[in-house]
Structure formats: C-alpha cells, structure tokens
ZAKOLMAR-234933 format. One record per residue: residue in three letters; x negated, z, y of N, C-alpha, C in turn. Coordinates in steps of 0.001 Angstrom, whole numbers, padded with zeros to 6 digits, always signed. Last residue first. Layout:
REM ZAKOLMAR-234933
alaXZYXZYXZY;...
//
This chain:
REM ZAKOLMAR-234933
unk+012668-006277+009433+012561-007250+008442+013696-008243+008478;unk+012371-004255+010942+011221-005094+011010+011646-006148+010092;unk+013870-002070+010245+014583-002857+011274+013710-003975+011284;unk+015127-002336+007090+014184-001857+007416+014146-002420+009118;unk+018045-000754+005768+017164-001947+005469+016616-001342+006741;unk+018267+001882+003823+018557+001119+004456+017740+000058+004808;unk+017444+004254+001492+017718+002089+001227+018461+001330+002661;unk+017091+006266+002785+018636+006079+002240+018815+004611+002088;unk+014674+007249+001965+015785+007902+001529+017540+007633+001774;unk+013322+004993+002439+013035+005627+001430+013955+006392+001216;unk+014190+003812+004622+014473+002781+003581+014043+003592+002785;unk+013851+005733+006427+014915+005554+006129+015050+004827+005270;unk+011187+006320+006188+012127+007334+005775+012763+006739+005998;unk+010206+003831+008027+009700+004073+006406+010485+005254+005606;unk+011473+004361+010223+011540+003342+009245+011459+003148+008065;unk+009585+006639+010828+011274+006792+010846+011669+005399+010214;unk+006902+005599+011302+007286+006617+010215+009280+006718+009962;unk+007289+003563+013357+007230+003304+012206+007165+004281+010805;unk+007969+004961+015128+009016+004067+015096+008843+003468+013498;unk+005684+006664+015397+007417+007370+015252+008152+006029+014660;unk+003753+004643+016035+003680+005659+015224+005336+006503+014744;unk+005063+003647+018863+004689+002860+017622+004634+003767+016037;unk+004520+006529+019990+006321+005505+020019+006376+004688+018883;unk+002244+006545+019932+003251+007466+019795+004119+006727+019564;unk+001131+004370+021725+000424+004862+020588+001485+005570+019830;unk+002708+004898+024229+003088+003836+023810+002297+004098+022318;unk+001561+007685+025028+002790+007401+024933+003170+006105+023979;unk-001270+006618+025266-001140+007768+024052+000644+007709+023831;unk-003109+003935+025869-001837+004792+026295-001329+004904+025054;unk-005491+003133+025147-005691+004483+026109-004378+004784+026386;unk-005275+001471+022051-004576+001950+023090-005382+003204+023678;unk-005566+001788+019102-006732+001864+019741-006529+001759+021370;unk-003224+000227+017717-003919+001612+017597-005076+002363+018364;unk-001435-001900+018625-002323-001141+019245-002987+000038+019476;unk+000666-001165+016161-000035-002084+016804-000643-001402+018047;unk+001427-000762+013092+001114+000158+014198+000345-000694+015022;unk+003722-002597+011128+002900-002663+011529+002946-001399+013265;unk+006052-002255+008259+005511-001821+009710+004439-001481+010386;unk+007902-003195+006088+006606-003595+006414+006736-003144+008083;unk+009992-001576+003062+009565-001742+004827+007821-002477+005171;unk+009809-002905+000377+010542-002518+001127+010222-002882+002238;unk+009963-005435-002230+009715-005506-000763+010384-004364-000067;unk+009231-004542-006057+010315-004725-005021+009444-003917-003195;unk+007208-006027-008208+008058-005045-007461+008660-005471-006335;unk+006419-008366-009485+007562-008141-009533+008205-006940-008874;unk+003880-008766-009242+003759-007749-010140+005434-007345-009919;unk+004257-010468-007223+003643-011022-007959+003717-010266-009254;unk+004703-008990-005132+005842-010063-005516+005631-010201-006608;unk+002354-007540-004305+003774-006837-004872+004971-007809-005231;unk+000549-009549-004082+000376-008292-004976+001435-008021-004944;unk+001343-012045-002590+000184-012069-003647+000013-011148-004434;unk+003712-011547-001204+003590-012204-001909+002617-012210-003237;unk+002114-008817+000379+004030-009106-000046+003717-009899-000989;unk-000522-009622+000800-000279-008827+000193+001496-008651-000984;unk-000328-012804+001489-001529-012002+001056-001163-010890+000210;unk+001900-012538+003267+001471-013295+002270+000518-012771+001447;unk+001330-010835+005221+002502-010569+004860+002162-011605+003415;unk-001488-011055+006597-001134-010453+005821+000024-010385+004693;unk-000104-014206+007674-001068-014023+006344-001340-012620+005908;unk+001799-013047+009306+002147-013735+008489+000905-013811+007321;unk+000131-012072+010908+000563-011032+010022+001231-011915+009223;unk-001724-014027+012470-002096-012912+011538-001261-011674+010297;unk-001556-016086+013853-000105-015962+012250-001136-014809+011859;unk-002062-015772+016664-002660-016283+015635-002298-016509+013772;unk+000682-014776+018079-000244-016217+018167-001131-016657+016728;unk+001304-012550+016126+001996-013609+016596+001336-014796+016335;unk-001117-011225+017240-000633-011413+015816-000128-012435+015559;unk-000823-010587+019956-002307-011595+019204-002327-012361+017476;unk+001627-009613+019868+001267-010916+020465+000286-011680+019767;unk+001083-007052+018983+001980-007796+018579+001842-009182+018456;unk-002317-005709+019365-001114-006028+019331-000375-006656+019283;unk-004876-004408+017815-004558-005331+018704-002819-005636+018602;unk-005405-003029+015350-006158-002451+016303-005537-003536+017675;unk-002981-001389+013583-003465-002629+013547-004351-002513+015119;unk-002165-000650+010398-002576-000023+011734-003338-000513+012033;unk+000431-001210+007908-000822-001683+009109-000952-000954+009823;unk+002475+000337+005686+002541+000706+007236+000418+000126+007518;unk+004505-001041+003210+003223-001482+003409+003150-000956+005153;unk+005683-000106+000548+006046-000249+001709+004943-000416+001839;unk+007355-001224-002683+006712-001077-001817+006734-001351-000281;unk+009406-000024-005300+009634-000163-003929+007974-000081-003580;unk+009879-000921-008635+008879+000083-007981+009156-000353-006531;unk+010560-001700-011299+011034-000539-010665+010601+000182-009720;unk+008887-003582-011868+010580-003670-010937+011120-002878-010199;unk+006218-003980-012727+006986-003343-011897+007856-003379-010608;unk+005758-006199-014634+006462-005039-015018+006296-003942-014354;unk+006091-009822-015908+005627-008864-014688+006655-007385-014714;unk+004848-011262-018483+005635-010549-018399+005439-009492-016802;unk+003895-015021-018711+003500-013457-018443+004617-012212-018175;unk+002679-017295-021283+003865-016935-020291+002931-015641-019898;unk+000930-018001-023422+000623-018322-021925+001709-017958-021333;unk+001472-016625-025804+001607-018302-025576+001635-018309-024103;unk+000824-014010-025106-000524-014317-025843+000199-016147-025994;unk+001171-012819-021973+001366-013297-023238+000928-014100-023819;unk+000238-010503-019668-000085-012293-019871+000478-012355-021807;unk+001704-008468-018205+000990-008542-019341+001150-010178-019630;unk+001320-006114-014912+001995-007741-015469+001321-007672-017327;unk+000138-003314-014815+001174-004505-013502+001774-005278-014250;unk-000848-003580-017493-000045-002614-017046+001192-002986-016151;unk-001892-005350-018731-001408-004644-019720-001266-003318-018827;unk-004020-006598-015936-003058-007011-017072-002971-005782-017820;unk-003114-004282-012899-004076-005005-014135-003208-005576-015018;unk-003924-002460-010714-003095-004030-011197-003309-004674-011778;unk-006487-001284-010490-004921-000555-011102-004404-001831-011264;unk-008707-003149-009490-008511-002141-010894-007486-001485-011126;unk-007959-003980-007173-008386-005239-008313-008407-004120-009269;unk-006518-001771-006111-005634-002927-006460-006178-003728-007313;unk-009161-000776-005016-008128-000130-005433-006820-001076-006556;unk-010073-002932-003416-010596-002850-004582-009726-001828-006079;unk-008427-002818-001670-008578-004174-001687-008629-003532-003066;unk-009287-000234-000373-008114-000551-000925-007693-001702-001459;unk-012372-000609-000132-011446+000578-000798-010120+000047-000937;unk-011903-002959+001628-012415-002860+000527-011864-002026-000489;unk-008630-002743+003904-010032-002248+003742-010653-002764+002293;unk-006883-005752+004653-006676-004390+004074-008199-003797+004080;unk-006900-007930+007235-006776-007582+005665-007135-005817+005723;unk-008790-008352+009318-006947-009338+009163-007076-008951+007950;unk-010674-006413+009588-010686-008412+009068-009600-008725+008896;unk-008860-004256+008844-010098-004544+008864-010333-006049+008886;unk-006413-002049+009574-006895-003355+009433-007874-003956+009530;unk-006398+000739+007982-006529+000210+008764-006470-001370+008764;unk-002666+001962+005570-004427+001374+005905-004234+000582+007191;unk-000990+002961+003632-001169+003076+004906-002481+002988+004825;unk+001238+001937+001166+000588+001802+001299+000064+002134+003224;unk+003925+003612-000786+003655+003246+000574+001889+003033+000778;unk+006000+003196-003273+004866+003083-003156+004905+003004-001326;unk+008396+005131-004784+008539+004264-003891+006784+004495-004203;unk+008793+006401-007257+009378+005072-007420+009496+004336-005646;unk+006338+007360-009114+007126+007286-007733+008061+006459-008351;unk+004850+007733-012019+005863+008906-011305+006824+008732-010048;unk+002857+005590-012000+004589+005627-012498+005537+006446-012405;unk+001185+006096-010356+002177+005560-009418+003263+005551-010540;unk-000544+008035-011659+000443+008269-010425+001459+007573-009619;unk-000948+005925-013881+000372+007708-014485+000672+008037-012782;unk-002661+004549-012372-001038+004349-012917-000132+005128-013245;unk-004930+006636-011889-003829+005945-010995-002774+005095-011292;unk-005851+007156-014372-005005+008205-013734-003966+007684-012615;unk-006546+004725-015369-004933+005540-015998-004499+005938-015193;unk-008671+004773-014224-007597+003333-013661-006078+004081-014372;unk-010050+006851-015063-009847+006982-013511-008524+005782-013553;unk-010615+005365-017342-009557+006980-017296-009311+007327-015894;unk-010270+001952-018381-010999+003280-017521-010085+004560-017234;unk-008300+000718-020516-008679+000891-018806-009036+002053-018764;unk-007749-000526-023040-009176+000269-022876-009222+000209-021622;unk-005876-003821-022177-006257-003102-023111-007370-001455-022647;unk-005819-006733-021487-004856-005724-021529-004548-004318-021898;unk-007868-008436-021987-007629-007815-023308-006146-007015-023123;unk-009136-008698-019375-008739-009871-020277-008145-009403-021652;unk-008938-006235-017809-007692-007834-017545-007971-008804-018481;unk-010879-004997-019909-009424-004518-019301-008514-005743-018825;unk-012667-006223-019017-012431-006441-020394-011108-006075-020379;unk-012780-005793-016015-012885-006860-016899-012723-007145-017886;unk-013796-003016-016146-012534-003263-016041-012372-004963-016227;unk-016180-003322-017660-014907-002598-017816-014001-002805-017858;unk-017659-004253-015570-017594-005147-016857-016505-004541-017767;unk-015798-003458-012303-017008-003354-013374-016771-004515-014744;unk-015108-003426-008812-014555-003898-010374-015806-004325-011586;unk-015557-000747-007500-016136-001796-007846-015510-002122-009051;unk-014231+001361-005700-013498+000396-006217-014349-000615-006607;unk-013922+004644-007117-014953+003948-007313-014184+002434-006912;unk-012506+007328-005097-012267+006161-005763-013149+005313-005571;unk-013152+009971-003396-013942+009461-004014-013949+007882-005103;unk-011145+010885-002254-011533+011580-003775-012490+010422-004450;unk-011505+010291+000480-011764+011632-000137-012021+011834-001366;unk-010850+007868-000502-011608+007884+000326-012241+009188-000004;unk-007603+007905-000990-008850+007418-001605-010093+007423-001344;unk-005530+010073-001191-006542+010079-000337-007795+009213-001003;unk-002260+010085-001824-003693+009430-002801-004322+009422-001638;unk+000276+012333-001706-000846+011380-001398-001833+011180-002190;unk+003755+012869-002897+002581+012486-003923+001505+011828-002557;unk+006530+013962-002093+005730+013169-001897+004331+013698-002417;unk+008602+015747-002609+008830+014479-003341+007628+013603-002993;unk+008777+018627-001633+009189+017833-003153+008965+016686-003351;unk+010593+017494+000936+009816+018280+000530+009893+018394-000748;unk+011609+014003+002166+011736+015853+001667+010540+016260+000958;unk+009087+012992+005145+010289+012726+003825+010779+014112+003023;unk+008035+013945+007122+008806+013190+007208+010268+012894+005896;unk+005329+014429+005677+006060+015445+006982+008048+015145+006847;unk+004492+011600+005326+004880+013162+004104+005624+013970+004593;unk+004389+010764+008053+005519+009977+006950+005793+011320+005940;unk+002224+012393+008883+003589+012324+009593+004589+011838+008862;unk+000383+011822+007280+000889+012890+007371+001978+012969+008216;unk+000194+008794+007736+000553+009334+006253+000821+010684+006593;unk-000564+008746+010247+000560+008546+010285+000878+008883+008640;unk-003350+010613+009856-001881+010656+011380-000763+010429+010670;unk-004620+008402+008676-004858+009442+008492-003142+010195+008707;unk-004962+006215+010696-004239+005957+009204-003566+007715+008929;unk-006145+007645+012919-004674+007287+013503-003953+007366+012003;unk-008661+009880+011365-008277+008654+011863-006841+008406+011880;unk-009588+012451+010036-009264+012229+012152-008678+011118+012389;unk-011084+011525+008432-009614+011984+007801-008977+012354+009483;unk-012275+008300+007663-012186+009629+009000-010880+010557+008680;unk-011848+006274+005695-013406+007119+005665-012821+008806+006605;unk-009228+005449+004087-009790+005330+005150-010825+006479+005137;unk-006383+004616+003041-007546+004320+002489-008982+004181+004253;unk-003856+006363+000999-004111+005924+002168-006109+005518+001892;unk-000376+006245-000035-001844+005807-000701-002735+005268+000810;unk+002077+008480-001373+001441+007513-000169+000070+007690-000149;unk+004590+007765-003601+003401+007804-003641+002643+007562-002365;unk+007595+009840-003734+006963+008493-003088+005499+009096-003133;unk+010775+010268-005492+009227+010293-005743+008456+009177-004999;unk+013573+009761-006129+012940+009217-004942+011511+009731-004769;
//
C-alpha cells in the first residue's frame, strides 16, 4: 500500500499544502512518499526532448525517470491541487504532459494499436476548490474536471478510479465548515487507501 502524494502549489502555507499533510499524517507510517512539485523545482515545459520521448517511446529525460521510478513504487497515486481555471494548475498539468508518456503510461504499437500500462495503479484525485458545491453543480464544473482528468489521464493510461474529493469552499471565513470539508475528505482518502472501501463521493 505505498502512496505517492503529489502536490502542486507555490505557498507551502497553502490549504493544498494542509491537506497533503493531513492525508500523510493520516495514513501509516512507512508508507507515504510526497512529491512537492513546486519546491523541488519540477521543470513542466514539455521540451524537444520530451517530444522525441512520446514519439519514439524511448530516451526520457532523467528528471521524467525519476518521476516514474516514484510512482512505480506506490501503488496508490493521490493527486492534491488548487483549482485554477476549472482545471488543475500548469505545474501539474505539465507534470503529466512529461511523466505520461508513451513507452511508459501507455506504448503505441508499432501496427497502430496501444498497450495502456498502469493497472496497477489507484488514483485519487483531492480539488481544492475556491467556490462551492452548488456553483459546481450548476455550472457542470466538476463534471468536466471529472472528465478531463478521470477519463482523459487515469482512464486512459488504464489505471484504476479511486476517491475523488473535492474541498469546496476553500477560501471560506468559516474555519469550522473549512475543517469539516478538509477531515471529510482526508478520512475518505484513508479509507479507500487502506481498506478499498468505496469512496462516499462516488
């Protein structure tokens, strides 16, 4: 049960911040792996590099290894980011156009089929979302996250849907209700991580 939690945000003060240390907090001791992308500096411009890389499958950058050798060690993935534009941050956007690559995520076969090759991998996806439930709702905002990402990156690379829990009204003057959201969604994310239960959001 090795979980990778991959967070992508400038303020290490920030709510994202919060709740990845509360989830690590959260799960046993031993077993959790963070990726502070932000802190360590992850380049996410997709270069002429890594380009040769999705078309060849082949020669990925030693930074793009390192972050596959880290996620092949989990076997859960948790992704925790702000919401920026009804979508994920750059940094983490970009994060994804260079680890998910052909001849790792998926391998395109050379008669046009493709082989997608991580099954073995649980993702969780915790939003922290600056407006709440409703606005979401109304406008299908999370439905197009939920597409976007569920569908477009972790379906797609054949891993497996865990918890999706959105922190909604991160930006609240009420610190109680801020809290509650935050708990409700770290205790979610430990339970489908350590005991596969299903997720109450889903």
């Amino acid at each position: 049960m090795p979980t990778l939690i991959v967070t992508a945000h400038p303020d290490p003060d920030s709510l994202t911040h919060h709740v990845a240390d509360r989830l690590r907090a959260a799960l046993p001791e031993g077993t959790v792996e963070t990726a502070d992308l932000a802190a360590e500096g992850f380049d996410p411009r997709f270069t002429l590099a890594d380009r040769h890389t999705y078309r060849t499958g082949t020669d990925a950058p030693p930074e793009v290894v390192a972050e596959q050798q880290r996620i092949d060690r989990a076997t859960d993935l948790v992704l925790v980011f702000p919401v920026w534009w009804w979508s994920m941050p750059a940094l983490l956007k970009g994060w994804v156009d260079r680890v998910f690559v052909n001849g790792w995520a998926f391998d395109v076969e050379p008669e046009g089929g493709m082989r997608r090759n991580l099954g073995r991998l649980t993702v969780h996806l915790v939003p922290i979302a600056g407006d709440d439930a409703g606005v979401y709702e109304r406008h299908g905002y999370a439905e197009a996250l939920r597409t976007q990402i569920e569908h477009g990156i972790v379906e797609f690379c054949d891993a497996r849907l865990g918890a999706t829990l959105f922190v909604h009204d991160s930006e609240t003057e009420d610190g109680e209700a801020r809290e509650r959201a935050v708990a409700a969604a770290v205790e979610d994310v430990r339970r489908v991580v350590v005991d596969r239960a299903p997720a109450g959001d889903r």
